[in-house]
PALO-951822 format. One record per residue (C-alpha): residue number from 1; x, y, z; residue in three letters. Coordinates in steps of 0.02 Angstrom, whole numbers. Each point is the difference from the previous one (the first is absolute). Layout:
% PALO-951822
NUM_X_Y_Z_ALA
...
//
This chain:
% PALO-951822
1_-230_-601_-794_UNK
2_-200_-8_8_UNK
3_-107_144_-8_UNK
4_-113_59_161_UNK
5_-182_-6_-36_UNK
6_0_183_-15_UNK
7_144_-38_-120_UNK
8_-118_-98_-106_UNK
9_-128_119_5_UNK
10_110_143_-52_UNK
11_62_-117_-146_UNK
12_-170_-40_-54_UNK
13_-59_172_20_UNK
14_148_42_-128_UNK
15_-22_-145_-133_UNK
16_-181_78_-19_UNK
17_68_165_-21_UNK
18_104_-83_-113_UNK
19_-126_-73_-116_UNK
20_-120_164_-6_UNK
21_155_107_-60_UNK
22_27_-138_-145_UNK
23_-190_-14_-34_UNK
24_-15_179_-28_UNK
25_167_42_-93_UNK
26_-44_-142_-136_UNK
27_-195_85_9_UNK
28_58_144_-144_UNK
29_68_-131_-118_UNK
30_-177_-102_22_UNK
31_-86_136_-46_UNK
32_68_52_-134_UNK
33_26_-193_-79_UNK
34_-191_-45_67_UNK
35_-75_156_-90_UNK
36_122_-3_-166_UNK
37_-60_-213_4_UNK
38_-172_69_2_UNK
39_14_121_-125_UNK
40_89_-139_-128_UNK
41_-139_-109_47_UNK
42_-149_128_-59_UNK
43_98_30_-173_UNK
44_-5_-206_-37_UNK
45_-175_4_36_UNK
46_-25_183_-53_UNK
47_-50_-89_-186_UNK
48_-107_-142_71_UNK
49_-180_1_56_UNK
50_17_93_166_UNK
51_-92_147_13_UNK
52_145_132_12_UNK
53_-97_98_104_UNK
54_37_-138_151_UNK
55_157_-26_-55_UNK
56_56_193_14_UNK
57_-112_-20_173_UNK
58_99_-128_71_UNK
59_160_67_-56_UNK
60_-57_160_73_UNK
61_-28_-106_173_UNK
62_181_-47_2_UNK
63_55_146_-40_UNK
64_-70_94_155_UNK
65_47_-133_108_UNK
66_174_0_-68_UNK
67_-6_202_55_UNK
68_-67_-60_153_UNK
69_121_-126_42_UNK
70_127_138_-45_UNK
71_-68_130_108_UNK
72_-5_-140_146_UNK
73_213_-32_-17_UNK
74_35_201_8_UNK
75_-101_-7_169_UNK
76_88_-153_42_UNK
77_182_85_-27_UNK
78_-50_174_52_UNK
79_-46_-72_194_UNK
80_160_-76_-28_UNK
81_-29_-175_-41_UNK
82_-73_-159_110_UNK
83_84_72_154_UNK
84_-160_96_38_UNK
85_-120_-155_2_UNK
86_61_-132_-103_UNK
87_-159_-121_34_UNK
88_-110_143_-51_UNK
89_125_13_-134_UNK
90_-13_-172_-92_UNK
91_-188_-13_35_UNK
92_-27_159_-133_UNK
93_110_-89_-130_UNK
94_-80_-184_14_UNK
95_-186_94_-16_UNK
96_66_91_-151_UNK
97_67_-151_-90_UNK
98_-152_-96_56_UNK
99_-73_156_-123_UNK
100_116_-8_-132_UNK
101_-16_-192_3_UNK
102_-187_11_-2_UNK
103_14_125_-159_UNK
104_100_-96_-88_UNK
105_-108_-171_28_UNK
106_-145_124_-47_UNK
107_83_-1_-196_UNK
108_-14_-208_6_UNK
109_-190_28_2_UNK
110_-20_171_-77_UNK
111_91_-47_-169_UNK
112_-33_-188_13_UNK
113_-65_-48_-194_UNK
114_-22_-145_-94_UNK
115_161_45_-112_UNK
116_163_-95_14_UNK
117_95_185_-18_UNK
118_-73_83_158_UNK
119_0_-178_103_UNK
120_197_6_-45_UNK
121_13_179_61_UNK
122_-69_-12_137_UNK
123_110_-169_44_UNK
124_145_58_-20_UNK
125_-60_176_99_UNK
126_-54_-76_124_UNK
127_139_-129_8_UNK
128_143_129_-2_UNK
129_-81_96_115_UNK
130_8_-148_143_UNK
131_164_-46_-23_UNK
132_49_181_0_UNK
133_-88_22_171_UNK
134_110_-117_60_UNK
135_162_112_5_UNK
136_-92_153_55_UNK
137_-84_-77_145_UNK
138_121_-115_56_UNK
139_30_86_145_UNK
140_-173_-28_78_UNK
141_-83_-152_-69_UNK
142_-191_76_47_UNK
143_32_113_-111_UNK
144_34_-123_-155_UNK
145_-142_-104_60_UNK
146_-116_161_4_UNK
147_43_47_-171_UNK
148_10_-168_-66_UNK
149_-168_-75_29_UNK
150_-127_128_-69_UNK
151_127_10_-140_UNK
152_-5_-234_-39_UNK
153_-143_-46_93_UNK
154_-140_79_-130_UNK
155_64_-8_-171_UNK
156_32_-176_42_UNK
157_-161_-37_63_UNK
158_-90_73_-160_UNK
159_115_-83_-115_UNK
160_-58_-169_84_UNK
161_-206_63_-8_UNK
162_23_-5_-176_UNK
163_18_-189_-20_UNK
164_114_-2_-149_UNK
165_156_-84_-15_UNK
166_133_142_-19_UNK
167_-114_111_126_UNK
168_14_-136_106_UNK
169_169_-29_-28_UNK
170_40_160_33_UNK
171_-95_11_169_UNK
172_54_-148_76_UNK
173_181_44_-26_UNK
174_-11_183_72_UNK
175_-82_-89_154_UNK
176_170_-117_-8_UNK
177_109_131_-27_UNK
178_-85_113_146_UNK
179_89_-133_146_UNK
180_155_-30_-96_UNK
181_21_195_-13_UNK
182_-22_13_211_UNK
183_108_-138_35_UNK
184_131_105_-98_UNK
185_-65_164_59_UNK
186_37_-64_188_UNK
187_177_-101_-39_UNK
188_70_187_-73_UNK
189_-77_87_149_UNK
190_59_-137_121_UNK
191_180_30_-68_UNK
192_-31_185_6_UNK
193_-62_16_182_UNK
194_157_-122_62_UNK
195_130_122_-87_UNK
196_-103_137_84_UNK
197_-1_-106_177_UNK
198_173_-30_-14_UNK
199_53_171_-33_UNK
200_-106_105_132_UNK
201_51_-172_133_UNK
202_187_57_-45_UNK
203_-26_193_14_UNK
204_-114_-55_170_UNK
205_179_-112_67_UNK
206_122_122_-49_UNK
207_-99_151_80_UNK
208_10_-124_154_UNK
209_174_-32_-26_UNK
210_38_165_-15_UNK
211_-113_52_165_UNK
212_86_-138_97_UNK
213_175_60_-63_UNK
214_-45_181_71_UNK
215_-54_-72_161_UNK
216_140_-83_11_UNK
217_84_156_-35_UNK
218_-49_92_113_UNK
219_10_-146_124_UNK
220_203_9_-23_UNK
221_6_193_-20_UNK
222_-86_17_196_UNK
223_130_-149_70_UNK
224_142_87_-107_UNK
225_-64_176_84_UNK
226_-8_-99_169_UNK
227_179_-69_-40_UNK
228_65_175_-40_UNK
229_-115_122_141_UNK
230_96_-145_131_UNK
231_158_29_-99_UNK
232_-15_187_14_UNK
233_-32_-20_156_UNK
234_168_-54_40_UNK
235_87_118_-106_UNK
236_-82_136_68_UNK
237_-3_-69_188_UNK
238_204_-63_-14_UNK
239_73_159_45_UNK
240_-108_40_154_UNK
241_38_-194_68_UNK
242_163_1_-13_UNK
243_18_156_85_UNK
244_-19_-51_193_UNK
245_73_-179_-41_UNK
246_179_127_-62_UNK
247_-36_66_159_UNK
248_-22_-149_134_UNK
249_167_-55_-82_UNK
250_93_149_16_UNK
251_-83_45_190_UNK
252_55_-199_62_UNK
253_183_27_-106_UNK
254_34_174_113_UNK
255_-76_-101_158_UNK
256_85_-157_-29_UNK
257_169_104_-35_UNK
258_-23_100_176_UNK
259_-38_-135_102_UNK
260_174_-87_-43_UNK
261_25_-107_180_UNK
262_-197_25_59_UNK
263_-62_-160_56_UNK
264_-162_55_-125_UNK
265_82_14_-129_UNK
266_-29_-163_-66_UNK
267_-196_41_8_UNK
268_53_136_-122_UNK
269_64_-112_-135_UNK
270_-172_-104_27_UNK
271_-78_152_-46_UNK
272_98_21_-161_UNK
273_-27_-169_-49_UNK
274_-186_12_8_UNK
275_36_159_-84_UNK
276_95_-83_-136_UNK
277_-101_-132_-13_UNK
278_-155_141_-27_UNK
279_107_82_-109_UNK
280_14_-157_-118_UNK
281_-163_-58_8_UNK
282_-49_187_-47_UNK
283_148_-11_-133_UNK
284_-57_-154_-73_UNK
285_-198_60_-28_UNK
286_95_166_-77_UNK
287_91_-79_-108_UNK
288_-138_-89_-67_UNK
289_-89_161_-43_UNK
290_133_61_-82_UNK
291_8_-132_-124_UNK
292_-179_-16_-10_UNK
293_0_186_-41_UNK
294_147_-18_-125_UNK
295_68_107_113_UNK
296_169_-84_14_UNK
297_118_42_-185_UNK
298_145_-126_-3_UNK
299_177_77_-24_UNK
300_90_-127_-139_UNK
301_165_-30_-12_UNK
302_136_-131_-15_UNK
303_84_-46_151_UNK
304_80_-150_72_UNK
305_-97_-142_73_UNK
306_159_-34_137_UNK
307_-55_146_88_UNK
308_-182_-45_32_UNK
309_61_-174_26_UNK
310_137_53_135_UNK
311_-146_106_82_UNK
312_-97_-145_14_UNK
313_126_-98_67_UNK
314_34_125_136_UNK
315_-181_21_58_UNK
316_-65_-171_-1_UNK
317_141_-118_17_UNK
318_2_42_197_UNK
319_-208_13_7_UNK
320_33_-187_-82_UNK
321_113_-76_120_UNK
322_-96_106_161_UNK
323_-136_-121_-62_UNK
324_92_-181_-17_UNK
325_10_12_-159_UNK
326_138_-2_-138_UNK
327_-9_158_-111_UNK
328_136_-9_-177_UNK
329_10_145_-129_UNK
330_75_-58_-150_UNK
331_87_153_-76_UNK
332_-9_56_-190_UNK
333_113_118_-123_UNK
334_-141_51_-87_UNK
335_-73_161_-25_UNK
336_-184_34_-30_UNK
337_-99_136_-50_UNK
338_-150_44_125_UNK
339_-46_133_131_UNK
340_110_-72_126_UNK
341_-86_56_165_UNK
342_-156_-74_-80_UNK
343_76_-163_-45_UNK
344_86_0_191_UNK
345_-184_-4_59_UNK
346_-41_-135_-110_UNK
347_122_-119_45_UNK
348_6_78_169_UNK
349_-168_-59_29_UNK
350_41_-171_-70_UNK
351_131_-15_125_UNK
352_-121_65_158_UNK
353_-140_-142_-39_UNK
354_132_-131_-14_UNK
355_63_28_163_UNK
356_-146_24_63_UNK
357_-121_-150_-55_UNK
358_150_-131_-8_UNK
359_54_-87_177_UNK
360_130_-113_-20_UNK
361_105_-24_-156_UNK
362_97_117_-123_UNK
363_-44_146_-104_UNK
364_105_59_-177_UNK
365_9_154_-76_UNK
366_85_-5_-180_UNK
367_-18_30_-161_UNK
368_-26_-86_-197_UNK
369_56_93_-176_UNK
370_-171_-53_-112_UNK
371_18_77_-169_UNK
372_64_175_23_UNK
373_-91_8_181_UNK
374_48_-35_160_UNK
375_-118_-93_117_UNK
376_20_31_184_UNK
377_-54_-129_107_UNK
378_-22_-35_161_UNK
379_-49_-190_71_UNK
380_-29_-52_159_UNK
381_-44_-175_98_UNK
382_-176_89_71_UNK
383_-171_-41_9_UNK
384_-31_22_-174_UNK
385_-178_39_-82_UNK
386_-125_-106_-69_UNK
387_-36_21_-180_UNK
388_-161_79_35_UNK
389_63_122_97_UNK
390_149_85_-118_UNK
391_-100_137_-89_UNK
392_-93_47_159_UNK
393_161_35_92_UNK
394_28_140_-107_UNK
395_-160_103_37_UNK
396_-16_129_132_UNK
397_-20_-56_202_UNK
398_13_-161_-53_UNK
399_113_-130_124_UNK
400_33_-171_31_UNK
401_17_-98_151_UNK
402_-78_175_106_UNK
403_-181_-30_0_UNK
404_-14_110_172_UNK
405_77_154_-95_UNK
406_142_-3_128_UNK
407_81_188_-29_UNK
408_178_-66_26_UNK
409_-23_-103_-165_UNK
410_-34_151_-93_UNK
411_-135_62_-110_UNK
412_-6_-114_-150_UNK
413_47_143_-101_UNK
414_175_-45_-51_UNK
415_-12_-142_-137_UNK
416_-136_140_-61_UNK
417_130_153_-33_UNK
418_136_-136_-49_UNK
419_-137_-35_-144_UNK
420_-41_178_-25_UNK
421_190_30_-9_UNK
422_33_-129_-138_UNK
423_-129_56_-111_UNK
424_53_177_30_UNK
425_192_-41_-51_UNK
426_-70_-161_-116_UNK
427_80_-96_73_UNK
428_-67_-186_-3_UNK
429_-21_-98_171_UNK
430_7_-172_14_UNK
431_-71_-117_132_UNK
432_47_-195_35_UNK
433_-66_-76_165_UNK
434_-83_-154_60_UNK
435_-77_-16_192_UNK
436_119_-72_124_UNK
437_144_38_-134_UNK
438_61_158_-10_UNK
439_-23_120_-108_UNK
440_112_110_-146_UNK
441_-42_175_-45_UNK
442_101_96_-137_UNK
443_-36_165_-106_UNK
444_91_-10_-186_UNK
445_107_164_-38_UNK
446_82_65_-150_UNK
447_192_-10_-7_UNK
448_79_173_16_UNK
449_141_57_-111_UNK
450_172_-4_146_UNK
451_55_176_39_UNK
452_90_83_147_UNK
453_-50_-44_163_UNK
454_-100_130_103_UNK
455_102_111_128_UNK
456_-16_-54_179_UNK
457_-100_100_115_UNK
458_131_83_143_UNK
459_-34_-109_159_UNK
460_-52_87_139_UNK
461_69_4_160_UNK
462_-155_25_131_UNK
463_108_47_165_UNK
464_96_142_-88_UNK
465_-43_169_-5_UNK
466_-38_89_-147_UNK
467_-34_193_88_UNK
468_-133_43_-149_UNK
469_-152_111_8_UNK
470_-153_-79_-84_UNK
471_-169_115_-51_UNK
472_-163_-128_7_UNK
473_-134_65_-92_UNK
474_-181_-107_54_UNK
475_-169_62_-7_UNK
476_-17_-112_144_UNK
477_26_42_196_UNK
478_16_-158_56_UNK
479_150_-61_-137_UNK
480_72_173_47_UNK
481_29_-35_191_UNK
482_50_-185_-32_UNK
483_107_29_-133_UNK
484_96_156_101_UNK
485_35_-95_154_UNK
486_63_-142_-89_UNK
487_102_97_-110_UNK
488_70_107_151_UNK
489_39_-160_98_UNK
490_110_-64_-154_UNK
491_98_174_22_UNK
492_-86_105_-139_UNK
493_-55_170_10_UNK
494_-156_19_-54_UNK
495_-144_131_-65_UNK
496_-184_-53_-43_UNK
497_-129_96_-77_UNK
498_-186_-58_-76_UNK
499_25_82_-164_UNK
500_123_94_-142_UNK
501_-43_174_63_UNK
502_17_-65_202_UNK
503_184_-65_-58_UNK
504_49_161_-93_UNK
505_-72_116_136_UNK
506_97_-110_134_UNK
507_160_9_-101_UNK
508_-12_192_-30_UNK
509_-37_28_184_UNK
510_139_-100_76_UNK
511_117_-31_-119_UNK
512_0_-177_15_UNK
513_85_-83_-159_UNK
514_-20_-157_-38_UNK
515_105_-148_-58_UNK
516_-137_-121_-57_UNK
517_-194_-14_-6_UNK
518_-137_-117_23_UNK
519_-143_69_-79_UNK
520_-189_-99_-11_UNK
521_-58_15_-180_UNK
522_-179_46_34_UNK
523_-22_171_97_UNK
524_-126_108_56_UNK
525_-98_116_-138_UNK
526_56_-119_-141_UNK
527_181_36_-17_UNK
528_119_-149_3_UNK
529_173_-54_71_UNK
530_83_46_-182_UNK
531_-40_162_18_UNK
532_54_49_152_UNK
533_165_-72_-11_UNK
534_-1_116_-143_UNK
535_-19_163_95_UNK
536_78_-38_153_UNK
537_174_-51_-119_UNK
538_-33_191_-91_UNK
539_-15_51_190_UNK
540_178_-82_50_UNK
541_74_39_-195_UNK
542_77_-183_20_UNK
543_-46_-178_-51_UNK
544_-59_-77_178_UNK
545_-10_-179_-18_UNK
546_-172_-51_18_UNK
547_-127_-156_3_UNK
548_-185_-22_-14_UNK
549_-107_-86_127_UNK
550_-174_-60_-61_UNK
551_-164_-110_68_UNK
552_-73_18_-183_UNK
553_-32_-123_-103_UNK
554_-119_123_-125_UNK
555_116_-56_-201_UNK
556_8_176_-29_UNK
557_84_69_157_UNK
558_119_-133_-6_UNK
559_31_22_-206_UNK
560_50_206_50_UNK
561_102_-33_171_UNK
562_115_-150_-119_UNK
563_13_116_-123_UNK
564_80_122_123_UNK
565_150_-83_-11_UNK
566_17_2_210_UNK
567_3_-151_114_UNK
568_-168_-71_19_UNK
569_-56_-102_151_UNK
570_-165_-89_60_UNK
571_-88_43_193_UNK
572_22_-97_82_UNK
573_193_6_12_UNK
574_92_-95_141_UNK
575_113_103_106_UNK
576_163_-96_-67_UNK
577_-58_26_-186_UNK
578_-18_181_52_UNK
579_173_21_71_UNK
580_78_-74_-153_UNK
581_-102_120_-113_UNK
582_61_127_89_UNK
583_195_-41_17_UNK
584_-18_-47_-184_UNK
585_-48_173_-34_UNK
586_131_79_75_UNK
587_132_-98_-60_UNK
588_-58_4_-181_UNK
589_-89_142_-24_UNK
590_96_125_92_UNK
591_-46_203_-12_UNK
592_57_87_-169_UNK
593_-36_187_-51_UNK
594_-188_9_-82_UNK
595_58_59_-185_UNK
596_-131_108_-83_UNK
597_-15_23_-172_UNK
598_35_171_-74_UNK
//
């Protein structure tokens, strides 16, 4: 990743702050060496023929810089370092070690004598003094080279004036040894400033790593909210839609049922196919929600795979041959452990896009033991998919071969909750298909430990009469007058009201007692179905059989009404479903005394 230019500027801008801070927090130790140098210099010549009142002078001089150098750091860390002005910064420190240099390079002509001891002091002063340089100024070679000069350039200079051999000697190599010591002065600094580089260019990419990550962040935290606010929307909108689609059903049911030999009656049962059809498509985008909103909790247990197989078998097998086609269940022993009206919708709508994209051939439905699971798969002679195409099939509104969104083909949405499904139960899918082929889905399930076999709902027998009084509680009017006439046309007496206290006022005014109730789960001023099947049973003192009716999809209204422990159905509810529900509850839940605890 390369740095913007203001990326570069920021980075050099920080390297510079970088060297200042290092200049000045090796500045106390140079003072302290540079003066205590100084001071060991004036005692070697202290015996020699330098006046000692310019020696105590000049030592004096470095001394006061030295305090002045010192005073210039605690201004430099009281305004809190280079981040004020670090140009300003550096400038004061390369004039004062242009000062200290020039000082020191003062003592090469202030002590210079004609005596091998002080020409040897002031060498090796002088010598250790430019080397030393070199480690506190590598950080900012203008400041070695400003301290370095005055402190060569004239002792050297006046040893060579002298014209005698070891004067000479001794000039010419400080002249020498003044490029040899910036060459190294500028490697160290060179490695120096690239450690530096390299460390502010990392802090510069991970800060833009780390800004990128955010906005990415936040980038997936707005789509998730989009995802969820759409989500919600559903949840919250589910029970209002499926409201007047219970109703159309129930209104054409009662229509359809009183216009037995009417020559329009058969426009009736085109209106409840469009309103099926509604109700599916409506159903389907639900559903979706649901599982989108974890909304949906799976109910495992073991059961045996015949059962969903026979079901199968009984729904599609005709569908198959009403198409041409040749439809064969191979049936299995086996029991598996699953949510099994989950796993039914699975396979069930396997079995709906075989039919449905194959037109001539065969389909199979069977099954294969694979190391303690059971794969259920179903394979048909179809279109198949092309290779590209078998992940996107399982994203939302997503269909093949329906490029004009034809509404009779669906939404696109079922390969979507089939996925959602499997990852809810983990349950792994598996596709095989090649264009102009066919195509085999299957879903892998657990094997279930054999037990029992479930009881077998009571049949029910629609023509007879069952002479029962049913109580429908519904918040809303139009359910209420659909649900009463349909209910009154299958021979039931019946009582609405829009809430608990409506029910219990009804019931203490005319006496009516019920045998069963249908009661929405969501009523006005925030009471539920749960509890009003709770008073109205301590109104009758008896157990009437009852059964919740509910649009919501919301994971904590459904989580309360399941853990009621009473029937639980989804709006929309065909009329047939809802005259089984009732005869079921009649037949197996019939009216005991309500036993209260003492």
């Amino acid at each position: 990743m390369k740095l913007s230019s203001s990326g570069q500027s920021q980075a050099q801008a920080a390297i510079l702050h970088e060297q200042v801070g290092q200049l000045y927090d090796k500045l106390p130790f140079a003072i302290i060496s540079n003066f205590a140098i100084s001071a060991g210099l004036v005692g070697m010549l202290w015996v020699g023929g330098v006046p000692r009142e310019i020696l105590l002078g000049w030592l004096a001089g470095v001394f006061v810089l030295g305090v002045l150098r010192w005073v210039l750091q605690l201004y430099f860390r009281h305004r809190q370092g280079a981040a004020s002005d670090p140009v300003r910064w550096v400038r004061l420190y390369v004039v004062t070690s242009l000062l200290s240099g020039a000082l020191l390079g003062a003592a090469g002509l202030l002590f210079f004598q004609h005596q091998l001891l002080a020409l040897f002091a002031l060498t090796i002063v002088l010598g250790i003094m430019s080397i030393g340089s070199i480690m506190m100024h590598a950080a900012y070679l203008p400041a070695h080279v400003a301290y370095l000069l005055p402190v060569i350039l004239p002792f050297s200079l006046r040893c060579i004036l002298e014209f005698e051999l070891i004067y000479v000697a001794v000039g010419v190599f400080g002249l020498l040894f003044l490029p040899v010591n910036l060459l190294l002065a500028r490697k160290i600094q060179s490695g120096l400033l690239e450690s530096i580089h390299l460390r502010f260019r990392n802090q510069l990419l991970i800060q833009e790593l780390i800004r990128q990550k955010e906005l990415a962040e936040a980038a997936q935290t707005r789509a998730e909210q989009a995802n969820m606010a759409k989500t919600r929307f559903f949840a919250a909108a589910s029970h209002d839609l499926r409201q007047p689609v219970q109703a159309l059903e129930l209104f054409s049911a009662t229509l359809e049922n009183e216009l037995q030999e009417h020559p329009s009656r058969s426009l009736v049962g085109n209106i409840r196919a469009v309103g099926r059809e509604f109700s599916d498509l409506l159903s389907a985008l639900l559903d979706f929600s649901k599982i989108d909103a974890a909304a949906t909790q799976p109910m495992v247990r073991d059961f045996p795979v015949a059962d969903l197989l026979q079901r199968m078998a009984d729904d599609f097998v005709p569908q198959a041959l009403a198409h041409g086609l040749c439809c064969r269940v191979v049936m299995s022993s086996a029991w598996v452990r699953s949510d099994p009206i989950l796993l039914e919708r699975i396979v069930r709508n396997f079995m709906s896009n075989a039919i449905k994209y194959t037109k001539k051939g065969k389909i199979l439905l069977g099954c294969r033991h694979q190391a303690g699971n059971l794969r259920i798969e179903v394979h048909d002679t179809g279109i198949g998919i092309a290779a590209h195409q078998q992940k996107e099939i399982f994203n939302e509104f997503v269909q093949l071969g329906n490029p004009e969104r034809d509404r009779y083909k669906g939404l696109g949405l079922g390969l979507a909750i089939v996925d959602g499904l499997a990852r809810m139960l983990k349950h792994p899918l598996t596709l095989r298909s090649q264009a102009q082929y066919g195509s085999m889905f299957a879903v892998t399930v657990p094997l279930g430990r054999p037990g029992a076999r479930p009881a077998v709902e009571a049949q029910v027998m629609y023509g007879q009469s069952l002479d029962a009084s049913v109580l429908l509680v519904d918040d809303d009017q139009s359910i209420r007058l659909s649900a009463a006439r349909l209910l009154e046309n299958w021979g039931y007496a019946v009582v609405t009201a829009e809430s608990a206290d409506e029910a219990l006022h009804l019931l203490r005014s005319t006496g009516f007692q019920p045998d069963v109730m249908l009661v929405d789960y969501r009523l006005r001023e925030g009471r539920t179905g749960v509890e009003a099947i709770r008073l109205i049973r301590d109104h009758c003192g008896r157990q009437v059989p009852a059964a919740i009716l509910t649009g919501d999809t919301d994971p904590e209204r459904l989580r309360e009404a399941r853990e009621s422990g009473y029937p639980l159905l989804h709006k929309p509810l065909a009329a047939g479903k809802l005259r089984t529900l009732l005869a079921n509850l009649l037949r197996t839940q019939p009216c005991t005394p309500l036993l209260h605890k003492p």
